[in-house]
C-alpha positions, -999 to +999 in steps of 0.1 A: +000+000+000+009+037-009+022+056+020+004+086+025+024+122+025+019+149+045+010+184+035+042+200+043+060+172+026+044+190-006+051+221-001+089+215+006+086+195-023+072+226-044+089+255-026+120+233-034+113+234-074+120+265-073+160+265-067+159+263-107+153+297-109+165+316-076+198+339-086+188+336-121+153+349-126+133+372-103+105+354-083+074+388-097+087+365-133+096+333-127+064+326-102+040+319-127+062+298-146+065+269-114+028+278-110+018+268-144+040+238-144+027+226-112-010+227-125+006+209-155+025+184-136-009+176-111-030+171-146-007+149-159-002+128-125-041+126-119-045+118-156-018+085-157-031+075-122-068+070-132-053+053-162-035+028-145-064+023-122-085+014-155-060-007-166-054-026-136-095-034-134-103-035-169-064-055-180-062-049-219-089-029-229-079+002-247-108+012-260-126+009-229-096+026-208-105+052-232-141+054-229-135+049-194-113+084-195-140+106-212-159+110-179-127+132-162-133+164-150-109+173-179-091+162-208-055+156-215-049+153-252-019+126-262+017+141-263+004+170-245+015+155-209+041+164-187+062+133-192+058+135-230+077+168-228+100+157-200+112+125-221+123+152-248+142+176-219+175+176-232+167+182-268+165+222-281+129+236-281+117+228-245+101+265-241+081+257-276+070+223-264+057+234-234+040+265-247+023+237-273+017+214-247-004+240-225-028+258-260-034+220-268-048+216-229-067+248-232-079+240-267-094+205-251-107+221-219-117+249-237-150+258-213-127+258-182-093+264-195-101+294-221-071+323-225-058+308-195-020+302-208-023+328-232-003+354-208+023+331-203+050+316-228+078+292-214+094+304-252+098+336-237+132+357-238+126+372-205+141+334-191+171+343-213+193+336-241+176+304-262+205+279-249+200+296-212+161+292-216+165+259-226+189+244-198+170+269-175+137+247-186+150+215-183+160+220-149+124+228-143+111+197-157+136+177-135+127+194-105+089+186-111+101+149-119+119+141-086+105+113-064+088+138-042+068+157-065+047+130-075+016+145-073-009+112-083-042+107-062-032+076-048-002+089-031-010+122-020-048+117-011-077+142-014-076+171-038-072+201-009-037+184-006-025+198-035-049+232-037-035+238-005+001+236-020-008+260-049-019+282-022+013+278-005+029+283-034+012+317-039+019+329-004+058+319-003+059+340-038+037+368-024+061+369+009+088+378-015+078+399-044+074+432-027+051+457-036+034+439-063+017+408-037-007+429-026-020+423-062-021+390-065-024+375-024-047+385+004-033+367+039-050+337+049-064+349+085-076+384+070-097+361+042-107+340+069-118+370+090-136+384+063-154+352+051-170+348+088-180+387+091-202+382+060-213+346+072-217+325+038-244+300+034-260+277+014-271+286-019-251+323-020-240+342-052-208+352-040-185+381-057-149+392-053-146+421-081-108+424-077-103+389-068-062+384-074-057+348-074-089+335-056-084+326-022-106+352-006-135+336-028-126+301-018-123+310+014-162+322+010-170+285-005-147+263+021-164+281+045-199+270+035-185+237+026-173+232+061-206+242+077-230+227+055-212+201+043-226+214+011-211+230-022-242+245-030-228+281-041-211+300-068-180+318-071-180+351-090-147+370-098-126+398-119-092+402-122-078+432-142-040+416-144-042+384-170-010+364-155-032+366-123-063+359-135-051+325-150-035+321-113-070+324-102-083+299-129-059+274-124-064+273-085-104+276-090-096+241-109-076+227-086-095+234-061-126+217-073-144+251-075-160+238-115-191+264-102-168+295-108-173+323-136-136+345-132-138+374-155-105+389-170-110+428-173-110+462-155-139+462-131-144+497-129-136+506-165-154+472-182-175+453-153-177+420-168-201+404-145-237+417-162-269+401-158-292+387-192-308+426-188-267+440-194-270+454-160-247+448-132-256+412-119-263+415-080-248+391-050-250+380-018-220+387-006-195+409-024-155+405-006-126+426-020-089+433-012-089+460-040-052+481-048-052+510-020-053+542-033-054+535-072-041+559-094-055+562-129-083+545-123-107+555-146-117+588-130-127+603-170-153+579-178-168+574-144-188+604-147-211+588-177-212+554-160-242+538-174-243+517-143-244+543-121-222+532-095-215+570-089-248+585-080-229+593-044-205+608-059-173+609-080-142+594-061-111+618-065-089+612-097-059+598-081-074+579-057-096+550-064-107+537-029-139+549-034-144+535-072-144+497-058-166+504-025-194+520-046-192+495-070-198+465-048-226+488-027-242+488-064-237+448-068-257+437-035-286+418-038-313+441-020-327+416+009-295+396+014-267+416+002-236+424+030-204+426+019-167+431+040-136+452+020-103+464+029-091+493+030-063+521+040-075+542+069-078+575+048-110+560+035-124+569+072-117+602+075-104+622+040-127+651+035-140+667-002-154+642-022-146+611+002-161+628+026-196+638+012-195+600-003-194+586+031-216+605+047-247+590+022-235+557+029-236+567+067-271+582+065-283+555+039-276+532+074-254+512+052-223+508+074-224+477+095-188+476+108-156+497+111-127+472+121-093+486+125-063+460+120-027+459+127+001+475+108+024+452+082+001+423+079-006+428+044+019+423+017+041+449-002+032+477+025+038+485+059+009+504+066-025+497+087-055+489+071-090+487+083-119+464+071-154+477+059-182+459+064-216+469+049-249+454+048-283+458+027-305+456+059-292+458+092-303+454+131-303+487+139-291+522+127-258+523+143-218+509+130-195+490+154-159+501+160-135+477+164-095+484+173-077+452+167-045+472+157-028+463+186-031+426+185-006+408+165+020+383+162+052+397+157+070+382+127+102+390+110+089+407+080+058+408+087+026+406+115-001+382+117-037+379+134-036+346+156-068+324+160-071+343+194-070+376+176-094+364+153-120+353+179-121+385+199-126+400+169-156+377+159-166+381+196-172+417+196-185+415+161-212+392+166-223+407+204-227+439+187-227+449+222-246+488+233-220+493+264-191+483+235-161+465+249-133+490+270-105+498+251-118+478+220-153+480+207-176+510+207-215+508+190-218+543+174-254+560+165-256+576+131-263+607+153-229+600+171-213+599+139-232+628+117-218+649+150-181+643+144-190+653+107-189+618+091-155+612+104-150+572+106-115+572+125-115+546+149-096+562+180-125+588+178-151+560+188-129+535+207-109+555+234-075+531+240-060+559+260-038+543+288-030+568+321+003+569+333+008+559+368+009+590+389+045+597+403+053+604+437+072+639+436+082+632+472+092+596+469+115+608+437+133+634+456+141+611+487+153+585+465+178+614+448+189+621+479+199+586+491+214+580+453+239+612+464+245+602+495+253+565+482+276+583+455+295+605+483+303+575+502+315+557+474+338+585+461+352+588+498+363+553+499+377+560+459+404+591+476+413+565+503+421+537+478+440+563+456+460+574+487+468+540+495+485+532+460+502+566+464+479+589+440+468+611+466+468+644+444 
């Protein structure tokens, strides 16, 4: 019988393809290279595995192996495997190969697989001179060949196994490309926070409009799964970058999320996601990590939207915060919608057009939660964010402050929210409490807030000022006093030690 691995076993195995390219390529390039051939390497192994399975039932029945092979969730065409190219490795050409290899996959799984590999060429110069490239490429394939990177079903087990090892895969790469993550990677615990605050269930139409490469959708759908033991939901997305749009497309699939629809396109410029009327189609639950502060993005045309997502007003030119949060607002269902975003803290209290944008959404009693998080937990910044949470139809007509920003784990590079941190979170959240919580939580009346002129800063809610201890004036001055006295003495028996070695000035 197969031994079983472990989960970290594959992700050492994975994070350990990469030593191909480290020194030689930079990881924002070479990422979706070992990304791409790890969905490519998976196929293949799942493919040969259910084969052999056939074959071993069936014995010599080609035909029936083959009709046998028809029901997979996809189809591999001949030639187009991974061993196919690897047998060919040290021959010139493997960048072609594989680029052939991967349009004859898409061409056959053309309803899951469309335009996914057309952003990415193994052919191309950026991995080098053609004999460089080539070497470069055979290393690859060797790596993905190695005992420990076989990925078939029968030795690793269930399919999360090796999602979770694209995820991994993702976050290591995310950890180390700087300022471009933050466009591709949202940290697991802030997904996972954000998938409880908008509590998915059964049956929900759920929307990430900016969506990078997935995991704060699946995290939506495992969360479902988990509780209701159910996948009775759908996954809705738009990604404006294509390499990370077929990132998200390729872990949808290996995932097992078939009941996806991922858009490629600008969302606030070309909204892809439309109804059968060519309106915006509506959600339960809209998440979003969206780019902080955009620049450029798409200020001229906004003001003709013939959505209108703007109707509260214009978001300033250069700074597109608002752009994303009025266009999920304008993509919640009306009964059930509620939807959970991050962003950077000027979103609470900038003035001019911000300002007279969040006061409607204030009075509209639209603003379920303010939640303020800790500083360098996201990738590619430093700075603090906060989470938005927004609902169609709420309890009451007041928002709930939250200061998490001073509980973290510390890490090297960067913070993280422990499951401790999460649940006091979740705690306050869901007790919604009218005393608040001291130093943490503060339920605020729209009155409260139209008073401090729409301001949403947290510290103006949730007071976390700590008193200093009073000091004893009296106590300080005695204890100087003794200090002097302590000092004389020891200076006094300095002299006599000096006079003693005969340096008596």
């Amino acid at each position: 019988m197969t031994k079983q691995v472990k989960q970290e076993d594959i992700n050492n195995a994975v994070w350990k393809a990469c030593d191909t390219f480290r020194g030689t390529v930079d990881a924002s390039i070479y990422k979706d290279y070992v990304l791409t051939m790890l969905f490519l390497k998976y196929i293949s192994d799942v493919w040969q595995d259910h084969q052999d399975g056939y074959a071993k039932e069936y014995g010599d029945e080609p035909d029936l192996i083959a009709e046998m092979m028809k029901a997979e969730r996809f189809s591999l065409p001949k030639g187009a495997d991974f061993y196919s190219i690897y047998a060919r490795r040290h021959e010139a050409g493997n960048g072609e190969r594989i680029d052939k290899a991967l349009h004859a996959i898409e061409e056959a799984n053309i309803t899951k697989l469309r335009d996914v590999f057309q952003d990415i060429s193994f052919n191309s110069n950026r991995l080098g001179e053609e004999s460089q490239k080539n070497e470069l490429l055979r290393d690859l394939l060797e790596d993905f060949h190695r005992d420990t990177m076989n990925l078939r079903p029968s030795r690793i087990g269930q399919l999360d196994i090796i999602g979770n090892a694209y995820e991994f895969l993702i976050k290591q790469f995310a950890a180390s490309s700087g300022k471009s993550a933050g466009e591709f990677y949202t940290p697991p615990e802030v997904s996972e926070l954000m998938s409880k605050l908008v509590d998915p269930k059964e049956g929900d139409e759920i929307c990430d409009p900016a969506c990078g490469s997935g995991s704060l959708l699946m995290k939506c759908g495992r969360l479902i799964h988990e509780r209701y033991g159910s996948k009775k939901y759908a996954l809705y997305g738009q990604e404006a970058i294509g390499s990370t749009w077929a990132l998200a497309k390729m872990n949808m699939f290996l995932h097992g999320e078939d009941n996806h629809r991922v858009e490629w396109g600008d969302t606030i410029r070309n909204p892809k996601l439309l109804d059968g009327d060519d309106k915006l189609k509506h959600f339960d639950i809209v998440v979003a990590n969206p780019p902080f502060s955009l620049d450029k993005w798409g200020h001229g045309t906004a003001e003709d939207d013939k959505f209108g997502r703007f109707r509260r007003g214009l978001p300033p030119r250069t700074k597109g915060d608002y752009a994303f949060i009025l266009h999920m607002v304008e993509t919640l269902k009306p009964k059930t919608g509620r939807m959970a975003v991050v962003v950077p803290h000027g979103v609470l209290f900038r003035g001019a057009a911000e300002g007279k944008i969040r006061k409607k959404l204030v009075d509209e009693n639209l603003i379920d939660a303010v939640i303020g998080l800790p500083e360098k937990l996201f990738y590619g910044t430093g700075i603090p964010a906060a989470i938005l949470v927004l609902r169609k139809r709420k309890s009451d007509e007041a928002t709930l402050f939250i200061d998490a920003s001073r509980d973290f784990v510390s890490g090297k590079n960067q913070n993280q929210l422990s499951e401790d941190n999460l649940k006091a979170i979740m705690k306050a959240y869901e007790a919604r409490d009218p005393k608040g919580v001291e130093k943490y939580a503060a339920l605020v009346s729209r009155e409260e807030m139209a008073a401090n002129d729409y301001n949403l800063n947290i510290p103006r809610y949730v007071d976390t000022f700590e008193a200093e201890p009073e000091i004893d004036l009296m106590a300080v001055r005695a204890e100087r006093e003794t200090l002097k006295a302590e000092l004389a003495e020891l200076e006094a028996k300095m002299d006599l030690y000096l006079k003693e070695l005969g340096y008596a000035s």
